[in-house]
C-alpha positions as CSV (number, residue, x, y, z in Angstrom):
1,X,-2.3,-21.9,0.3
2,X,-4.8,-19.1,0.1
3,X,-4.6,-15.8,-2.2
4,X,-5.3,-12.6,-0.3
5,X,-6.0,-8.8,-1.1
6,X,-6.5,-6.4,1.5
7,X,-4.0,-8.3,3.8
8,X,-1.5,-8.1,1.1
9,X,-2.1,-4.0,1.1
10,X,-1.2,-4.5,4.9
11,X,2.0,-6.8,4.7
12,X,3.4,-5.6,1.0
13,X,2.2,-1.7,1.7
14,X,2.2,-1.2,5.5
15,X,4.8,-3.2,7.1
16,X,7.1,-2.7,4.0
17,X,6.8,0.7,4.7
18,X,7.8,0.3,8.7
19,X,10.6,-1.6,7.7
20,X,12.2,0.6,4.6
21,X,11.5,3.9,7.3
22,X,13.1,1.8,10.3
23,X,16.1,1.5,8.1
24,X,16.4,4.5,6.0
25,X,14.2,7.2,8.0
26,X,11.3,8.7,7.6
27,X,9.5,8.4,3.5
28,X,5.8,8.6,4.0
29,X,5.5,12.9,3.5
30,X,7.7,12.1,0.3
31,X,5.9,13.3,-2.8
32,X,4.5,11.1,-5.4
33,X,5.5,12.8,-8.1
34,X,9.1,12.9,-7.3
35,X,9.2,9.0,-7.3
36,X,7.5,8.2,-9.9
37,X,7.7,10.0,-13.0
38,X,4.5,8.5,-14.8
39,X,2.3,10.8,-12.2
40,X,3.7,13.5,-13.1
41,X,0.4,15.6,-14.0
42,X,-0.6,18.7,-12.2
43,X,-3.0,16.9,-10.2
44,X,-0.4,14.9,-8.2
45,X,1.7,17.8,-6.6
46,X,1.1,17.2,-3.2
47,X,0.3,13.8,-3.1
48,X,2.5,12.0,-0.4
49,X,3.8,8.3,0.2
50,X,1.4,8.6,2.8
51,X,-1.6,10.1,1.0
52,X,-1.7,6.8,-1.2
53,X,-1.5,4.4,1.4
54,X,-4.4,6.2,3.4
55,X,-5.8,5.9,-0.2
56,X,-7.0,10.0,0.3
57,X,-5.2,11.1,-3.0
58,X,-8.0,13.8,-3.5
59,X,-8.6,12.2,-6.9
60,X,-11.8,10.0,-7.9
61,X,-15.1,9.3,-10.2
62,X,-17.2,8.3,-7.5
63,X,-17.1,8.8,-3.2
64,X,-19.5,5.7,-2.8
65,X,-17.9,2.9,-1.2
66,X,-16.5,0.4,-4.0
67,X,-17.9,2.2,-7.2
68,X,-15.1,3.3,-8.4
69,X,-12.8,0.4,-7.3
70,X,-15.6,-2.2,-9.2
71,X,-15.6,0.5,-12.2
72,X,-13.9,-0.2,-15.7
73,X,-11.1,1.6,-14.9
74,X,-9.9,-0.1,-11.9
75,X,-11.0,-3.0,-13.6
76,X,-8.8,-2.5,-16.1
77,X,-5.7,-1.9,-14.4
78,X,-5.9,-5.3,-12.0
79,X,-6.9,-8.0,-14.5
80,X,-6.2,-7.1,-18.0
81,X,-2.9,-5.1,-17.9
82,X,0.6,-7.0,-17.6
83,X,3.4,-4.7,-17.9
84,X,4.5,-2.5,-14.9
85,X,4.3,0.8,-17.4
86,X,0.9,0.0,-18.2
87,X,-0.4,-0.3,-15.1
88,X,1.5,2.6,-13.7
89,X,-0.2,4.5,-16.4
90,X,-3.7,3.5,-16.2
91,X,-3.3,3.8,-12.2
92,X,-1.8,7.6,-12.4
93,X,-4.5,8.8,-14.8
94,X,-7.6,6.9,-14.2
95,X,-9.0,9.5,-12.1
96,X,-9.6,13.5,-11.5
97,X,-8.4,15.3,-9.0
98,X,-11.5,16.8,-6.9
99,X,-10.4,17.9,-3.8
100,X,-7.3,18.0,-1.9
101,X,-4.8,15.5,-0.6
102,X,-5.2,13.5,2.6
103,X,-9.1,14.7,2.9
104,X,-11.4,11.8,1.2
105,X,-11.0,8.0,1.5
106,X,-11.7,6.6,-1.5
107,X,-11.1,3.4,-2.1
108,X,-8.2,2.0,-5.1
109,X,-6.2,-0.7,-5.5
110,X,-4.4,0.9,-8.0
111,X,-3.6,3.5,-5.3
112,X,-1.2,1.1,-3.2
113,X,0.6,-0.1,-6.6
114,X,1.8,3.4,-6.7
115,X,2.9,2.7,-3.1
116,X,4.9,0.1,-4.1
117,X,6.4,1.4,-7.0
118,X,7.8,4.7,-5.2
119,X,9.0,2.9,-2.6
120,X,11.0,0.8,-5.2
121,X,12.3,4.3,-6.9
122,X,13.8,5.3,-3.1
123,X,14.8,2.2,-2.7
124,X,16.8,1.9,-6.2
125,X,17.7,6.1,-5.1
126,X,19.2,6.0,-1.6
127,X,20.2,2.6,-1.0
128,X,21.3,-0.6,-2.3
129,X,18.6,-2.0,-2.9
130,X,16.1,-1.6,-5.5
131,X,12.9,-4.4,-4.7
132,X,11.1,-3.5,-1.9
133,X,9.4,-7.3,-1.2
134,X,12.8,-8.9,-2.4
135,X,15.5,-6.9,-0.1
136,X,13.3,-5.8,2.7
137,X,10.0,-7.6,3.4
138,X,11.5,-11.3,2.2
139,X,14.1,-11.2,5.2
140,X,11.4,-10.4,7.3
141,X,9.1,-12.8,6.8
142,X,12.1,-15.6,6.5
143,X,13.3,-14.1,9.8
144,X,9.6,-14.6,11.3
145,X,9.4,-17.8,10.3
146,X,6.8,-17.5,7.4
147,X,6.0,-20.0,4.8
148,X,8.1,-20.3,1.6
149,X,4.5,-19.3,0.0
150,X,4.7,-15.6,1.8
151,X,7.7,-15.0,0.3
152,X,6.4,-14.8,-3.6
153,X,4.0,-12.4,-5.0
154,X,2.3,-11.5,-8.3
155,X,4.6,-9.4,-10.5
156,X,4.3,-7.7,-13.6
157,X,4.7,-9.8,-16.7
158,X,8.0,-7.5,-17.8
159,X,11.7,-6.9,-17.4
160,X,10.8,-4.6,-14.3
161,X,8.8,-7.5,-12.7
162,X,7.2,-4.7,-10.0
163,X,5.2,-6.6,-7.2
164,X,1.6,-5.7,-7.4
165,X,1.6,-4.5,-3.9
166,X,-1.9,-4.2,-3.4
167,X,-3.1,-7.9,-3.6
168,X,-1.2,-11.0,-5.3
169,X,0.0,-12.5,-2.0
170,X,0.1,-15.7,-0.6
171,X,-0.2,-17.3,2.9
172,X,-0.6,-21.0,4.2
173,X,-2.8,-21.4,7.9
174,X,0.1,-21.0,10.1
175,X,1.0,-17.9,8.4
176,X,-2.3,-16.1,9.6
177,X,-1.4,-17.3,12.8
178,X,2.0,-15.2,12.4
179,X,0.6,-12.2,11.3
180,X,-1.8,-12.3,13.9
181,X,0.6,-11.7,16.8
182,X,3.2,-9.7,14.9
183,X,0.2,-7.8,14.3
184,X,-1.1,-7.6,17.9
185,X,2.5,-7.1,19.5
186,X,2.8,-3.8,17.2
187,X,-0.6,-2.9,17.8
188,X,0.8,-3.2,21.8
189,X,4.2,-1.7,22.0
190,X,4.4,2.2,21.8
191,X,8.4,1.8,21.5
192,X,8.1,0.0,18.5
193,X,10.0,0.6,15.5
194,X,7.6,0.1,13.2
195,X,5.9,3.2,13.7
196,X,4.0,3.6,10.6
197,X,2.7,-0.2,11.0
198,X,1.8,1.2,15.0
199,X,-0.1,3.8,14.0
200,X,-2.2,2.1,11.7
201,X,-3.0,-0.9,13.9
202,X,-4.1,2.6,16.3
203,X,-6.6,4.4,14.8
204,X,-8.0,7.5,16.2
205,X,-9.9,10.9,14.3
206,X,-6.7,12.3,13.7
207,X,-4.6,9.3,11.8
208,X,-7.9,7.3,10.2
209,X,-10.0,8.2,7.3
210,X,-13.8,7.2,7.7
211,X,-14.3,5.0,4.8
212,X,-17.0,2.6,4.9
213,X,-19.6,5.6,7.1
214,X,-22.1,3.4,7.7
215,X,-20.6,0.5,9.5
216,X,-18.3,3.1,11.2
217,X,-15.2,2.2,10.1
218,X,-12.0,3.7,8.7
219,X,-9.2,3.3,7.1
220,X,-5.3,4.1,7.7
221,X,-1.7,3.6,6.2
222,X,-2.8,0.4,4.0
223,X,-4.7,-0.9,7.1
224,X,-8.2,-1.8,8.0
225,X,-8.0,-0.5,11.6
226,X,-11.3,-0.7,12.5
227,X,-13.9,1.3,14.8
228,X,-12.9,3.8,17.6
């Protein structure tokens, strides 16, 4: 069994995503600051579902690649804060606004916590539900015959137990194997679904953020897609 991070922002942020919009309709151009109370300062108005997962918020210390994601705030928030309200806190204030929405990858983990967490507040909103992994990714991954170790995640150490969204996943050998051709048969089928899943696994300079500049490659809905 093997811990991941990045594939976890694609699984627990992106495909949860397809599958609460393939039930419920369209959430991604919902507003932060509606869902989730805690970012409610000035500099979030505007900020969609979408802006977070893209990771474009507008709001950072440093552009470079990874400074501010190694920094002490980011830091902070993964590895020495417990509780869901902490970490909500540090993640909504740790950095300035300096531009606007949907402009400037810059890359946060704490960015796709906040992706998870307002997609748990529509969740408890509009529907039955209220635990985005629990009610709508665990019966997909049971249903695509995943490991019993996919279907548990890191959670905060509290009553709200929030899955930490943007890493704290785990997959055995065969489950790579599964993500690999749910992955490519997305990627493939234009009728799919899953659309928000498609069109990350289809990046082009209208839907991807350049984020790494000098290998070329960008970034889009919680996904890696790649070079185009």
């Amino acid at each position: 069994m093997f811990p991941f991070f990045s594939t976890a922002k694609s699984i627990a942020g992106s495909l949860s995503m397809s599958l609460i919009e393939n039930q419920f309709g369209p959430i991604n151009n919902l507003f932060i600051n509606d869902l989730v109370p805690e970012c409610n300062q000035r500099k979030w108005k505007g900020v969609s579902l979408n802006n977070v997962s893209d990771m474009a918020t507008g709001q950072y210390i440093n552009a470079i690649h990874d400074r501010d994601e190694s920094g002490v705030a980011s830091v902070q928030f993964i590895f020495k804060l417990q509780t869901h309200k902490d970490k909500l806190n540090k993640a909504c204030k740790a950095f300035p606004r300096k531009t606007k929405p949907g402009r400037k990858f810059v890359y946060h983990t704490s960015d796709t916590y906040i992706l998870g967490s307002a997609m748990n507040s529509f969740l408890e909103s509009n529907t039955i539900y209220d635990d985005y992994f629990e009610d709508i990714l665990i019966p997909f991954l049971i249903k695509s015959n995943f490991s019993q170790a996919s279907q548990s995640t890191l959670k905060t150490n509290d009553i709200n137990k929030q899955p930490y969204t943007g890493w704290g996943m785990f997959f055995i050998r065969d489950d790579l194997h599964q993500i690999s051709n749910i992955m490519q048969k997305i990627m493939a089928d234009t009728s799919s679904n899953l659309s928000f899943l498609h069109e990350a696994l289809n990046p082009n300079d209208k839907n991807s953020l350049l984020a790494i500049p000098e290998a070329n490659i960008y970034y889009n809905n919680t996904d890696w897609p790649g070079i185009f």
